[in-house]
Z-matrix of the N, CA and C atoms (Angstrom, degrees):
N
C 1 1.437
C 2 1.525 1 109.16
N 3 0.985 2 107.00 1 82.58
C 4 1.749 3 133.34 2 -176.20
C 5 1.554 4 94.18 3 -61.91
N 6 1.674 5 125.59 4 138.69
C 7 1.822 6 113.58 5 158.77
C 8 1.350 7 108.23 6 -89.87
N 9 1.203 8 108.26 7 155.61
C 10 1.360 9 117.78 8 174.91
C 11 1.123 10 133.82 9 0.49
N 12 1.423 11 121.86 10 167.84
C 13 1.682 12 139.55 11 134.30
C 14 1.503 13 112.18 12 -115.33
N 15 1.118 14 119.40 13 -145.84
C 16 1.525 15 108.64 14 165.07
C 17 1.113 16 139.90 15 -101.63
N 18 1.008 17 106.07 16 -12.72
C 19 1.985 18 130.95 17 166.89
C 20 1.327 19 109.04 18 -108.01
N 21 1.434 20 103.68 19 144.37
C 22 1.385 21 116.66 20 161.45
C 23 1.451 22 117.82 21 -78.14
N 24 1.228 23 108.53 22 169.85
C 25 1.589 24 108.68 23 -152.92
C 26 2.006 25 86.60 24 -113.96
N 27 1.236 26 127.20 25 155.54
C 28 1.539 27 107.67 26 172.58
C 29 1.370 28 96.96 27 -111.90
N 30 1.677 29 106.74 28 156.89
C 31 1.639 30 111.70 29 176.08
C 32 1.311 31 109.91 30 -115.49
N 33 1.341 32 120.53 31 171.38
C 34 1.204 33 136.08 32 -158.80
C 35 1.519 34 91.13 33 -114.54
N 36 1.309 35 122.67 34 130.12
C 37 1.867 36 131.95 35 152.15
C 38 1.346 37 109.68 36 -80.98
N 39 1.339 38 95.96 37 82.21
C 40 2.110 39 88.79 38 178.68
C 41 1.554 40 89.65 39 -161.26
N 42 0.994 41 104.23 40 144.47
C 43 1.972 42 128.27 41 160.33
C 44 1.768 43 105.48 42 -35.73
N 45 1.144 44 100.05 43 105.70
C 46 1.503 45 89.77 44 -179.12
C 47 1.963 46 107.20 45 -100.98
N 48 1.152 47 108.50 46 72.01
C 49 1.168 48 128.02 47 164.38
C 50 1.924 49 136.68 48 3.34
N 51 1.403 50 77.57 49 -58.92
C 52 1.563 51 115.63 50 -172.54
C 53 1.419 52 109.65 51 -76.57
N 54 1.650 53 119.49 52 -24.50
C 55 1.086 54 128.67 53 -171.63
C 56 1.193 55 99.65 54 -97.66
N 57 1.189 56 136.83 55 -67.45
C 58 1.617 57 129.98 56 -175.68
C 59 1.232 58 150.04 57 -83.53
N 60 1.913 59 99.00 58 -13.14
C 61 1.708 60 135.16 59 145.71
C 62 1.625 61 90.68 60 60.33
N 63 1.503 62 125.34 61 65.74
C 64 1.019 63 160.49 62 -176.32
C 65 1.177 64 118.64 63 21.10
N 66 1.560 65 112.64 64 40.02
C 67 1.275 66 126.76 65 -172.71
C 68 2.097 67 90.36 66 -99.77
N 69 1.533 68 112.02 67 132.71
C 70 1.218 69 113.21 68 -141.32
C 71 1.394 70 103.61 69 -96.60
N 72 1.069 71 121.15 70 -32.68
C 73 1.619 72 125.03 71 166.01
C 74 1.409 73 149.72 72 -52.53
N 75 1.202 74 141.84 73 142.52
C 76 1.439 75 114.16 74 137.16
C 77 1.606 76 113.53 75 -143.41
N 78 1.219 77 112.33 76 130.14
C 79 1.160 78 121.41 77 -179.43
C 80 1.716 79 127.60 78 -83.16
N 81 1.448 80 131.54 79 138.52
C 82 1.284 81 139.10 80 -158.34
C 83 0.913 82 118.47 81 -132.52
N 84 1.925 83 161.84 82 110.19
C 85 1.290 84 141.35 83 179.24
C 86 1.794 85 92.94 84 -85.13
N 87 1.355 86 103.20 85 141.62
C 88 1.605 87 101.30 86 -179.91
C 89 1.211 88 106.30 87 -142.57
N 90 1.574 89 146.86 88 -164.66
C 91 1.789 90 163.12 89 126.19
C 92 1.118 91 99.01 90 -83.72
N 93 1.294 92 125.88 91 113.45
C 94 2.095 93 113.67 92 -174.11
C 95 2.061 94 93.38 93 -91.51
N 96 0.932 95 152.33 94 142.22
C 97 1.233 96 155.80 95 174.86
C 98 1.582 97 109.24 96 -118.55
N 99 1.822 98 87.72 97 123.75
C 100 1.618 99 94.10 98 -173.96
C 101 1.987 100 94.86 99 -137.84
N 102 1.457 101 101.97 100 153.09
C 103 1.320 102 106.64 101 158.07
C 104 1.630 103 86.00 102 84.59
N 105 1.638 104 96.46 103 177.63
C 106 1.860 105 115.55 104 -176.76
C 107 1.942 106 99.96 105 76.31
N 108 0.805 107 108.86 106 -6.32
C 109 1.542 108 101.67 107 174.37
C 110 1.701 109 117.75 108 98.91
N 111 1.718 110 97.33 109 5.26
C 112 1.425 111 124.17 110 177.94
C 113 1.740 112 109.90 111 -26.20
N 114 1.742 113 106.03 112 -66.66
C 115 0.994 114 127.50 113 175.04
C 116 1.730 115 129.26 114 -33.60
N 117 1.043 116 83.35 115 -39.80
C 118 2.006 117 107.61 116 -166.47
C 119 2.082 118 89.38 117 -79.80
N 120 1.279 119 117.35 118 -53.91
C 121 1.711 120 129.69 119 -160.19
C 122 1.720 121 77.23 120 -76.67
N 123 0.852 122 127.36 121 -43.47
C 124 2.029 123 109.08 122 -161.48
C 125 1.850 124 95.63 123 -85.09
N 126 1.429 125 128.77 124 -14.82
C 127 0.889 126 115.80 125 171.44
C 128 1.729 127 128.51 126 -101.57
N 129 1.135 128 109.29 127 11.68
C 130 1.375 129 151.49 128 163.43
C 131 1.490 130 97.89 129 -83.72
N 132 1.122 131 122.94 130 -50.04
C 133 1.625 132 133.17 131 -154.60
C 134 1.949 133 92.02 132 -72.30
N 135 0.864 134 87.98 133 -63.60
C 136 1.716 135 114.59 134 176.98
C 137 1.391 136 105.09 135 -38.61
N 138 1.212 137 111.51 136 -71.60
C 139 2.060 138 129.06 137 -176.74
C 140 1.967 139 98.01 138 -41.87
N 141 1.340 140 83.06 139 -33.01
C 142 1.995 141 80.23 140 -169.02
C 143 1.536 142 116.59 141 -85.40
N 144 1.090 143 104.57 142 -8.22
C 145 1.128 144 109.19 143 158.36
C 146 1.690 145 138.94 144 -112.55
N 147 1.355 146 101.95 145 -11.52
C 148 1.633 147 101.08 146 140.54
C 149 2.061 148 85.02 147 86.20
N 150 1.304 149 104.57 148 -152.08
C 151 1.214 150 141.21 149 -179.19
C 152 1.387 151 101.64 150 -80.37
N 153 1.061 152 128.85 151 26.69
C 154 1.545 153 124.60 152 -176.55
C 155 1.701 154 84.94 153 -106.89
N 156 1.071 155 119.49 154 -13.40
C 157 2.067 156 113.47 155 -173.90
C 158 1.463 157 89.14 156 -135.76
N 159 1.627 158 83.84 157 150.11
C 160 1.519 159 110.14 158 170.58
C 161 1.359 160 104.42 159 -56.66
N 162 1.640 161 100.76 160 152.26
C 163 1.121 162 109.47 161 -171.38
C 164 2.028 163 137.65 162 -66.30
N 165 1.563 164 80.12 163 -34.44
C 166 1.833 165 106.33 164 -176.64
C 167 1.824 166 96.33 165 -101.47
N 168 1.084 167 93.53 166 120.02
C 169 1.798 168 115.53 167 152.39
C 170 1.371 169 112.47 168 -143.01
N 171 1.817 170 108.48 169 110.42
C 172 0.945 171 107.24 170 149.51
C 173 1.450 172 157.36 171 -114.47
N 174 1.878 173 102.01 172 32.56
C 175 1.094 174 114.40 173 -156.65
C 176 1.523 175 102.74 174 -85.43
N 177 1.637 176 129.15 175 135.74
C 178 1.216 177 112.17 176 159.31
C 179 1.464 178 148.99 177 -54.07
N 180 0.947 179 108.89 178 160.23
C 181 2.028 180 97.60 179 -165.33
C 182 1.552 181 100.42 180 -76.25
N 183 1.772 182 105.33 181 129.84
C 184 1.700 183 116.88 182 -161.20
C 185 1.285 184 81.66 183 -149.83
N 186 1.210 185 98.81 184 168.99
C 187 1.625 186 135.86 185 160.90
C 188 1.151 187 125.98 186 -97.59
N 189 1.349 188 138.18 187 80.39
C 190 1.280 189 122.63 188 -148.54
C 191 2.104 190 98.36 189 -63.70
N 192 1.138 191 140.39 190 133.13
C 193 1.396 192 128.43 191 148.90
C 194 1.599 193 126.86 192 -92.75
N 195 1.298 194 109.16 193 -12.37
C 196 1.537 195 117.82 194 -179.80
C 197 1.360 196 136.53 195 176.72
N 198 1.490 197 121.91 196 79.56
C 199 1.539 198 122.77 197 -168.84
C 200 1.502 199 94.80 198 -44.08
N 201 1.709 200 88.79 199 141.75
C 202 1.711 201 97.83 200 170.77
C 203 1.572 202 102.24 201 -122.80
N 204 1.260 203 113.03 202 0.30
C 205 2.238 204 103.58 203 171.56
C 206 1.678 205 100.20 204 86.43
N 207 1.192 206 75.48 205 170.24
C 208 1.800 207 95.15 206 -179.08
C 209 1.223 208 122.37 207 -51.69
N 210 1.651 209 110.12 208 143.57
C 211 1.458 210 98.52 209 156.82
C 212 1.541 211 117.53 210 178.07
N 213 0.873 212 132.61 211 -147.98
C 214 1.494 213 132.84 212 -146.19
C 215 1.533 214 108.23 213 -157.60
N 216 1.279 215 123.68 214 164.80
C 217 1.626 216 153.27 215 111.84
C 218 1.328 217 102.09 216 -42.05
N 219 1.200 218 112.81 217 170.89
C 220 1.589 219 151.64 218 170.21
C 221 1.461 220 95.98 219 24.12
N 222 1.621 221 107.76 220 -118.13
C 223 1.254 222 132.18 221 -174.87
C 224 1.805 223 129.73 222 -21.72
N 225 1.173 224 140.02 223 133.90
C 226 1.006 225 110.34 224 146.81
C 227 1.092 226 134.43 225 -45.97
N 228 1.595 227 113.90 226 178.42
C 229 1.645 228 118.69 227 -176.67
C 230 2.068 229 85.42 228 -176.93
N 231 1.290 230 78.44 229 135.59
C 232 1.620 231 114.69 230 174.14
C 233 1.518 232 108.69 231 -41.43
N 234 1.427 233 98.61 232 -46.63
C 235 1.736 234 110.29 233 -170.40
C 236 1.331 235 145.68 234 -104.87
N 237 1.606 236 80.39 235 15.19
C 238 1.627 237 115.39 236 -154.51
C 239 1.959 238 89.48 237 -92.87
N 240 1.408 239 103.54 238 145.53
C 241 1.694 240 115.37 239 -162.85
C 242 1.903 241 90.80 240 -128.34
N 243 1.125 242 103.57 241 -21.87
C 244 1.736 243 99.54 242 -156.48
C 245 1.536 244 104.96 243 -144.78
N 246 1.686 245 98.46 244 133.08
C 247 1.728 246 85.99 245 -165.07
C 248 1.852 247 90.12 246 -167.96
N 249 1.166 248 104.48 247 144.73
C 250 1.831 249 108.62 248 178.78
C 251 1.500 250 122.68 249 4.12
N 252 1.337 251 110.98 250 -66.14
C 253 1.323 252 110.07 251 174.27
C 254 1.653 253 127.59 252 -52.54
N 255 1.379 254 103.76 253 -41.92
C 256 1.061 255 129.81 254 -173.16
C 257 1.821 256 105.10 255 -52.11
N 258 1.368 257 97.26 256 -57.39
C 259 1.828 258 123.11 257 165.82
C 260 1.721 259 102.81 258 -32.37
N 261 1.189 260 99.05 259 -74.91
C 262 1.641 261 124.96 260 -170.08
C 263 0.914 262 91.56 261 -23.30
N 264 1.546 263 122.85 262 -77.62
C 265 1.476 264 148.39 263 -169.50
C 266 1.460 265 127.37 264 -23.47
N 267 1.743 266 87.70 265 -56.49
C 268 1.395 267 113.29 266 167.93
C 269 1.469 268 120.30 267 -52.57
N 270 1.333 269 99.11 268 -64.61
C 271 1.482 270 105.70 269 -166.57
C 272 1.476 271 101.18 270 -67.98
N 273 1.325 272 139.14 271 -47.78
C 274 2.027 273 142.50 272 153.02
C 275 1.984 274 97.08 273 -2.60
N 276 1.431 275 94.02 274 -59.11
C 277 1.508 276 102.49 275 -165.62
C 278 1.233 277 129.32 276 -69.23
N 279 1.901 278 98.04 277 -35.41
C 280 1.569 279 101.57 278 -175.46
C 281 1.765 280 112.53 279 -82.95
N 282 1.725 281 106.09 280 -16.76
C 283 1.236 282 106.62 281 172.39
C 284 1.519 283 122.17 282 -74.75
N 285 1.433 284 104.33 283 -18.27
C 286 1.424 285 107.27 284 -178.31
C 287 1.953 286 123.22 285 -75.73
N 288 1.724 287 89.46 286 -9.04
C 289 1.542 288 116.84 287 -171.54
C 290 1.226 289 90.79 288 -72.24
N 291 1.845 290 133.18 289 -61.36
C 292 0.954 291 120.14 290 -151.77
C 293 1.676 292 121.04 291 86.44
N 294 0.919 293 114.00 292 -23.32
C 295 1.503 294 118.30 293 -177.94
C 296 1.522 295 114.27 294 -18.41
N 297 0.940 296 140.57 295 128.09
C 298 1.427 297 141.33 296 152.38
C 299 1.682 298 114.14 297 -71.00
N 300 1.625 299 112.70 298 177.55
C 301 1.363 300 115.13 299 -179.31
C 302 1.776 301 96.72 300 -80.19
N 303 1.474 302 99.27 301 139.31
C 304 1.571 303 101.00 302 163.71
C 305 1.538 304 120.90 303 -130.69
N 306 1.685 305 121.32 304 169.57
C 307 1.290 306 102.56 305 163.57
C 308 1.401 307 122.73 306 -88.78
N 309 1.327 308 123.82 307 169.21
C 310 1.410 309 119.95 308 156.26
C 311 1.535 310 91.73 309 -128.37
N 312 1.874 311 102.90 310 175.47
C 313 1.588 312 132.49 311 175.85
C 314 1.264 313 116.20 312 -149.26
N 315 1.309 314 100.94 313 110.34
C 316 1.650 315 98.85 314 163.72
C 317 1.628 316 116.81 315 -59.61
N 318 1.469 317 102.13 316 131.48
C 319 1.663 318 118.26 317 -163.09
C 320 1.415 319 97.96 318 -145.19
N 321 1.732 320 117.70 319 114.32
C 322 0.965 321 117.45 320 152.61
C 323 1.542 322 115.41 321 86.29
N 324 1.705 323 136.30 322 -168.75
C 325 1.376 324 140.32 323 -163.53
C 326 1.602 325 122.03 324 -161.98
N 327 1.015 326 111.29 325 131.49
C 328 1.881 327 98.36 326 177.65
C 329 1.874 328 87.47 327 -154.52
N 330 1.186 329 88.74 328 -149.85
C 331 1.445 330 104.35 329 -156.73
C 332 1.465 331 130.60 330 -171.25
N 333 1.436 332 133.35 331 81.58
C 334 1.212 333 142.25 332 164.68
C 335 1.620 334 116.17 333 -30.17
N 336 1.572 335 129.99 334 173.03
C 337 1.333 336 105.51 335 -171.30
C 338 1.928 337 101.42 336 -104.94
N 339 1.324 338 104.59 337 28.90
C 340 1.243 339 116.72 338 163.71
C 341 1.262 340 129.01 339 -150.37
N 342 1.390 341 133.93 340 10.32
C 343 0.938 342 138.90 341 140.38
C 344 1.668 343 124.01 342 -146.25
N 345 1.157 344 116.63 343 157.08
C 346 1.475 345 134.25 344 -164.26
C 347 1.548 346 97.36 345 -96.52
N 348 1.306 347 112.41 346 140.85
C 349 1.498 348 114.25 347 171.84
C 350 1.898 349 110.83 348 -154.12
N 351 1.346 350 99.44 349 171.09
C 352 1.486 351 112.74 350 163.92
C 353 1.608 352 110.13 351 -104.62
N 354 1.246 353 92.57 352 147.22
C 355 1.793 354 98.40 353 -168.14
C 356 1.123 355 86.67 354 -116.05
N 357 2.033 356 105.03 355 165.57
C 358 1.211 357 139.31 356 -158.86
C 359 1.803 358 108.75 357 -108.23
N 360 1.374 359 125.02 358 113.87
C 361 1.195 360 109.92 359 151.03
C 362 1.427 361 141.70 360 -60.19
N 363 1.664 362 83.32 361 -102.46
C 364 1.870 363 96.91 362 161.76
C 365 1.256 364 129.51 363 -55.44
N 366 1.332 365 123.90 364 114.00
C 367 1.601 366 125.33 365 177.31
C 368 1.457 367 89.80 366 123.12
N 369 1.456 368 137.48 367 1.78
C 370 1.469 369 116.61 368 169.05
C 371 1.514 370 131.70 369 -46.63
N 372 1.164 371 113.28 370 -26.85
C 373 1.380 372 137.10 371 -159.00
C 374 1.876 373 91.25 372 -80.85
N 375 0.678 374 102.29 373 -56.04
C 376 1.908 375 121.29 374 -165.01
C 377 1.106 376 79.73 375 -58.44
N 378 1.468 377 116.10 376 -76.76
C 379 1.627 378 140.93 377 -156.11
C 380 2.391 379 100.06 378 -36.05
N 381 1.580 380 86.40 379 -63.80
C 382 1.264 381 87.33 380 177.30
C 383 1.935 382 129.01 381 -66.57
N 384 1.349 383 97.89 382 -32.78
C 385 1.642 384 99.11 383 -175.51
C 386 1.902 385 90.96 384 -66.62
N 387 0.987 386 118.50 385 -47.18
C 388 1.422 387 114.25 386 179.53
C 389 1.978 388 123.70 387 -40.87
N 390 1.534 389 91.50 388 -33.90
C 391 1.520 390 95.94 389 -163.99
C 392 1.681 391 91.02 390 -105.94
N 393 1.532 392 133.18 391 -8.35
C 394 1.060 393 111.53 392 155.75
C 395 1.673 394 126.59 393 -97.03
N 396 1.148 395 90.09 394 8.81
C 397 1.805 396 96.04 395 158.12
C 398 1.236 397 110.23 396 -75.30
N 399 1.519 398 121.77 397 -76.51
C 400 1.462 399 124.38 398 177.35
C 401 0.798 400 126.81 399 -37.91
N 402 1.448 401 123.67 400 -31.56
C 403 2.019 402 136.51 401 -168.15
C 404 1.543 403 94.16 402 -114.78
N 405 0.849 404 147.82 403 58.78
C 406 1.292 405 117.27 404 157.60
C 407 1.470 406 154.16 405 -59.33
N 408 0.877 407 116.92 406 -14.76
C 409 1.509 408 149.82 407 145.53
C 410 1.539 409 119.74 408 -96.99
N 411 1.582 410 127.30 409 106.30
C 412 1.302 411 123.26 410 -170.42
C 413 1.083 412 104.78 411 -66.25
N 414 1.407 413 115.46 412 178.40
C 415 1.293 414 113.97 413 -165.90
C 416 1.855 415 93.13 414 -96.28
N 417 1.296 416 131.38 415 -70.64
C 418 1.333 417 113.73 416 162.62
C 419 1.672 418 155.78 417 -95.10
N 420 1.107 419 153.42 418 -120.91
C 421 1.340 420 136.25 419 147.84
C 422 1.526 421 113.44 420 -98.13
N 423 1.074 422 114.40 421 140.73
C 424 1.652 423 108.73 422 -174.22
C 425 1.312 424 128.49 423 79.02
N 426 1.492 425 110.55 424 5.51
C 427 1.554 426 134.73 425 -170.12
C 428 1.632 427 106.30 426 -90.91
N 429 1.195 428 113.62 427 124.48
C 430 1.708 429 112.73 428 -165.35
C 431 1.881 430 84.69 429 -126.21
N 432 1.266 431 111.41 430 -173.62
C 433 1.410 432 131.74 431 -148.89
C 434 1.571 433 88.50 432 -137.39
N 435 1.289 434 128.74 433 113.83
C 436 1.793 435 119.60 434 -168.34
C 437 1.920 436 96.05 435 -151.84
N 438 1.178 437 96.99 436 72.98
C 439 1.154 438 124.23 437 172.72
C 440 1.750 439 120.35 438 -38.10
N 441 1.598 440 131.45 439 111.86
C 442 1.341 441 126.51 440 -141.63
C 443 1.638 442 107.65 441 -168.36
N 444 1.020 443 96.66 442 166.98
C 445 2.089 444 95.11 443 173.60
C 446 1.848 445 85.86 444 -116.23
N 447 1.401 446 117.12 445 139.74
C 448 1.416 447 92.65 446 162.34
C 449 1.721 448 113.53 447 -94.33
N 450 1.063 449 107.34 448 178.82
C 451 1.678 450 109.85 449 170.52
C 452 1.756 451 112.94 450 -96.83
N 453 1.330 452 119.57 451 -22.72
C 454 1.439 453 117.74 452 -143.51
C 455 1.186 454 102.20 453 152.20
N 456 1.471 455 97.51 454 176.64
C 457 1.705 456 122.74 455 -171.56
C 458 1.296 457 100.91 456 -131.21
N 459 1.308 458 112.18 457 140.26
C 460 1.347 459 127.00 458 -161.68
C 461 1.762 460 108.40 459 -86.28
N 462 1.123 461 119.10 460 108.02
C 463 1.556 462 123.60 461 -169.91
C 464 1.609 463 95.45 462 -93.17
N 465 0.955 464 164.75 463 7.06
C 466 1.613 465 161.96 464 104.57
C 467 1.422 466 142.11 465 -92.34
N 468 1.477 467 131.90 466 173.70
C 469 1.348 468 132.31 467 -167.51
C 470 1.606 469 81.62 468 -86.45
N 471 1.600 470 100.15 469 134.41
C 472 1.990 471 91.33 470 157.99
C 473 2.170 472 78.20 471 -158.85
N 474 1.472 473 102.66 472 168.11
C 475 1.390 474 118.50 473 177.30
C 476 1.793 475 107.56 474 -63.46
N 477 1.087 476 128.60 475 131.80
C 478 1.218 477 129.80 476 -169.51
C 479 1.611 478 97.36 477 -60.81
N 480 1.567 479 118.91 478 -65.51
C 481 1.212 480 125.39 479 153.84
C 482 1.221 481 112.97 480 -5.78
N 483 1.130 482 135.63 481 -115.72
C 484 1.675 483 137.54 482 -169.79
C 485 1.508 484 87.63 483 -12.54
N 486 1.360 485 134.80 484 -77.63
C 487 1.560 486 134.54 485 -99.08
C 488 1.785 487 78.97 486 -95.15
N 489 1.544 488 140.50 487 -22.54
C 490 1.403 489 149.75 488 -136.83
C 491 1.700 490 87.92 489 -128.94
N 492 1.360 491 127.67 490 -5.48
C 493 1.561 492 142.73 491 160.75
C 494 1.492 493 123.17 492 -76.96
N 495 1.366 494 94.73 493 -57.13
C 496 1.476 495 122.79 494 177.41
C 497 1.528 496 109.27 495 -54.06
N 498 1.532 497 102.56 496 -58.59
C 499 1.596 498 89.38 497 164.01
C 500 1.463 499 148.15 498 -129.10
N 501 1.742 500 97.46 499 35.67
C 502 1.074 501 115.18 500 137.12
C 503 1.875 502 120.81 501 -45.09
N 504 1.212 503 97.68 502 -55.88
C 505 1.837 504 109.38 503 177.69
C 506 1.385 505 99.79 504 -40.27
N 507 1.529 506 128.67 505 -51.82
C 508 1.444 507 128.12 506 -158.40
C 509 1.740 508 121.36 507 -68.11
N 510 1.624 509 89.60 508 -11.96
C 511 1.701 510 104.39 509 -151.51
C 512 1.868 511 102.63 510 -78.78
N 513 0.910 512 140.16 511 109.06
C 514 1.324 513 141.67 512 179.40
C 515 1.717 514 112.91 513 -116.01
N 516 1.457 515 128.34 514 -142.07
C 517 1.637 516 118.97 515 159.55
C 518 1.071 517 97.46 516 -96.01
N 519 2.103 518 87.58 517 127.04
C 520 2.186 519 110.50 518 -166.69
C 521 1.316 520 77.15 519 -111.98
N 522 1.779 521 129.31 520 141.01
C 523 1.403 522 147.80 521 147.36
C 524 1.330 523 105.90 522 -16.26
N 525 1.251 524 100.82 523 151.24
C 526 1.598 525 128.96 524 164.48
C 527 1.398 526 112.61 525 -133.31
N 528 1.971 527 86.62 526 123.56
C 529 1.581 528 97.74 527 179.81
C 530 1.181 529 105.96 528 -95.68
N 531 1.841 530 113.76 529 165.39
C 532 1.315 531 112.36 530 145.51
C 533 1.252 532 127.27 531 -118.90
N 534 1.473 533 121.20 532 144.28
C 535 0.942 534 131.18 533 -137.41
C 536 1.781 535 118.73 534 -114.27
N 537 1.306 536 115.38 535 75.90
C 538 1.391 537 134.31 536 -145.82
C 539 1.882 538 98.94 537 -83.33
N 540 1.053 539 90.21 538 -25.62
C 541 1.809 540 89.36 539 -157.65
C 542 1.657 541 98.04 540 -146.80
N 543 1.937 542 120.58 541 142.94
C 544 1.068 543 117.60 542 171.29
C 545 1.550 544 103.36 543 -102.56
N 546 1.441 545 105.29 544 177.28
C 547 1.822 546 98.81 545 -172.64
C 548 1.583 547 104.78 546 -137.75
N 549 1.507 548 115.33 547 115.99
C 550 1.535 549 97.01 548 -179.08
C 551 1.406 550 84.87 549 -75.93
N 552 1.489 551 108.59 550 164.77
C 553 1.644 552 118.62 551 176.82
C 554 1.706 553 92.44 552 -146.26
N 555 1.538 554 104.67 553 147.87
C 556 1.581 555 118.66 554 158.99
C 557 1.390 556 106.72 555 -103.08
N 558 1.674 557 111.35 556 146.26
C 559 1.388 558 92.11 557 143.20
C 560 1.818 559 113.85 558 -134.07
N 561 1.340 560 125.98 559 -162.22
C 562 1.394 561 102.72 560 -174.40
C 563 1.424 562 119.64 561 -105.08
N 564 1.765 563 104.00 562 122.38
C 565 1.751 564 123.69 563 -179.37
C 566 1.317 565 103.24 564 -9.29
N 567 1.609 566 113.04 565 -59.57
C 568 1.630 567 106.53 566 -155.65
C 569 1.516 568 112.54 567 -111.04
N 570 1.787 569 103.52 568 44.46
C 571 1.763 570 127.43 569 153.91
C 572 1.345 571 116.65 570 -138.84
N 573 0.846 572 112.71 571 100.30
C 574 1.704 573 125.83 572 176.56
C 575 1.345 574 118.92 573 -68.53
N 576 1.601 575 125.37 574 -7.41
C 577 1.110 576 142.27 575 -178.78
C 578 1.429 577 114.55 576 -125.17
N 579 1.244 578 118.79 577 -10.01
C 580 1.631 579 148.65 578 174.75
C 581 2.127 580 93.52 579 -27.37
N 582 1.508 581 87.16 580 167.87
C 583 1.403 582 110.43 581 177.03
C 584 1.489 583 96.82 582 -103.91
N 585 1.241 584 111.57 583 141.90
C 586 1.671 585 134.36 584 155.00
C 587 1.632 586 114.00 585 -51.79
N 588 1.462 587 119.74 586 119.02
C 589 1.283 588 131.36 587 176.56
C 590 2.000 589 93.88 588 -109.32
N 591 1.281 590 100.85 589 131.79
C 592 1.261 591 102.24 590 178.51
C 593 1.689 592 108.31 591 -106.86
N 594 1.012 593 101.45 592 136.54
C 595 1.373 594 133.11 593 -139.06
C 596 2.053 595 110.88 594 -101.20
N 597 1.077 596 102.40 595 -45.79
C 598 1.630 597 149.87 596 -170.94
C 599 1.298 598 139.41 597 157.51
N 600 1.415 599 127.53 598 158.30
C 601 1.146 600 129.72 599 -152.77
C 602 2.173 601 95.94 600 -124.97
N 603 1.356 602 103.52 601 131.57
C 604 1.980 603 90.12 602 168.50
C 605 1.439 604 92.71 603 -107.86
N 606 1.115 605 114.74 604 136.80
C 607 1.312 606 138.14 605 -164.02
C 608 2.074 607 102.52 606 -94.33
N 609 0.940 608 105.12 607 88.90
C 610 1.608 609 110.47 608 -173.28
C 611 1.441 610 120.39 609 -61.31
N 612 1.805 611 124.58 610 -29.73
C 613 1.198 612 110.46 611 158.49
C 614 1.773 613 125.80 612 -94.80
N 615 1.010 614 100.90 613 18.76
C 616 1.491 615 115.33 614 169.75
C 617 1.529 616 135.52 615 -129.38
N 618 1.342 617 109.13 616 -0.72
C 619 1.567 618 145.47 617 -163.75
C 620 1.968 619 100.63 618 37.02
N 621 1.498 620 133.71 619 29.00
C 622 0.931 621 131.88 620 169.65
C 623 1.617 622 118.49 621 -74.45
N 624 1.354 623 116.35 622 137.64
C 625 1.612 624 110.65 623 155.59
C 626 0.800 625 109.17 624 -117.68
N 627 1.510 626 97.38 625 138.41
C 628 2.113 627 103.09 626 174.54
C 629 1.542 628 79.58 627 -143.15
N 630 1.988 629 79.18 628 141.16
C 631 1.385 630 118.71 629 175.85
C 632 2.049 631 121.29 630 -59.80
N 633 0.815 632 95.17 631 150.36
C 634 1.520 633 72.65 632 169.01
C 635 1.667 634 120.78 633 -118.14
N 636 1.361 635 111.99 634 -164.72
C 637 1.906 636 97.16 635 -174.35
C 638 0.862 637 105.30 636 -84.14
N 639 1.788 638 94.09 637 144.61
C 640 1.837 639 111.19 638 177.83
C 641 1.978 640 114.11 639 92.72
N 642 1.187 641 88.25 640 -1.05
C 643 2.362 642 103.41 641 -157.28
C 644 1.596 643 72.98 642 -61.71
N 645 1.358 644 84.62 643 139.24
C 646 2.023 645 118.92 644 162.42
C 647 1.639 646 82.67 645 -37.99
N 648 1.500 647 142.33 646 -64.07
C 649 1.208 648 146.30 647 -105.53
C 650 1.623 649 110.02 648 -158.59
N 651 1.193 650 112.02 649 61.05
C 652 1.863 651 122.12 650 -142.11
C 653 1.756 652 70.87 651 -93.08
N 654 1.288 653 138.79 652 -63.60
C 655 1.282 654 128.58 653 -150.95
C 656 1.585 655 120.50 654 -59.12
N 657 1.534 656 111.65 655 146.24
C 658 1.435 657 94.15 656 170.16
C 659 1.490 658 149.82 657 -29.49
N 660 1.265 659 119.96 658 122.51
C 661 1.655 660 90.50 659 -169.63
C 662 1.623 661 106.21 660 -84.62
């Protein structure tokens, strides 16, 4: 999650093919955020920006903490990045954190050069020791960790400025969650605007994960 330039970049709503080579997944560790009136302020968020974003978002409002890449059930697959073991691993690590339950707050607005979001105050600290466990090595140079809900994908060129103005204006006192449980979530390779399938849950005052129904990976790990 690179910051800006000065324009937004526009995206395409289409199956991007080439990228996931029909391997059907992709997996995410996130905070999914529901309730407090969340819903109503991100769709406000949306109205203020008009036709500047694609039209369809249907991802629920999350936190992203750590893309984990493609992947699957059963079979191999060529293109597959993330898979049981991989899980194991995870969860080995996040229990070894210890983390307790914390809050977070949506605070404030900025803007990547492809998507628009609301940013996080309180709970940065959590937010980040969490995503430098999982990531430990960024993925590129100059690549920082900028913790956010997004709104959408930007369907035209407009000044990042304006669009990080617009809803600045909207920002007043945004809820504070607490944050009991993380959620791996999938959603599907060939929807970029797709809904969140929840996947499993790590249970933060008990360091348990349990799978949920239907999980790529329902059996004990």
């Amino acid at each position: 999650m690179q910051e800006s330039e000065a324009l937004s970049q526009p995206c395409e709503d289409r199956d991007f093919a080439e990228w996931h080579q029909g391997c059907p997944w992709c997996a995410v560790w996130v905070v999914m955020l529901q309730g407090h009136g969340l819903g109503s302020v991100l769709q406000q968020a949306r109205s203020r920006l008009g036709d500047a974003l694609l039209p369809r978002h249907a991802r629920q409002p999350h936190i992203t903490l750590a893309y984990r890449g493609l992947c699957r059930g059963g079979d191999e697959h060529a293109a597959r990045e993330y898979d049981r073991l991989a899980l194991r691993a995870d969860v080995a690590m996040l229990q070894s954190l210890r983390l307790r339950p914390f809050a977070v707050q949506v605070a404030g607005a900025g803007s990547f050069t492809t998507v628009p979001y609301l940013g996080i105050g309180q709970g940065q600290e959590c937010l980040q020791q969490l995503h430098a466990a999982l990531v430990p090595a960024e993925p590129a140079p100059g690549w920082r960790y900028v913790p956010h809900v997004t709104l959408g994908h930007y369907a035209r060129r407009l000044p990042l400025r304006e669009a990080v103005d617009k809803l600045l204006a909207l920002i007043r006192d945004l809820p504070v969650f607490e944050v009991r449980q993380l959620a791996l979530v999938r959603y599907a390779a060939a929807d970029i605007a797709g809904p969140l399938t929840l996947e499993g849950v790590f249970e933060l005052d008990t360091g348990r994960y349990v799978a949920a129904p239907g999980a790529l990976w329902s059996e004990p790990l």
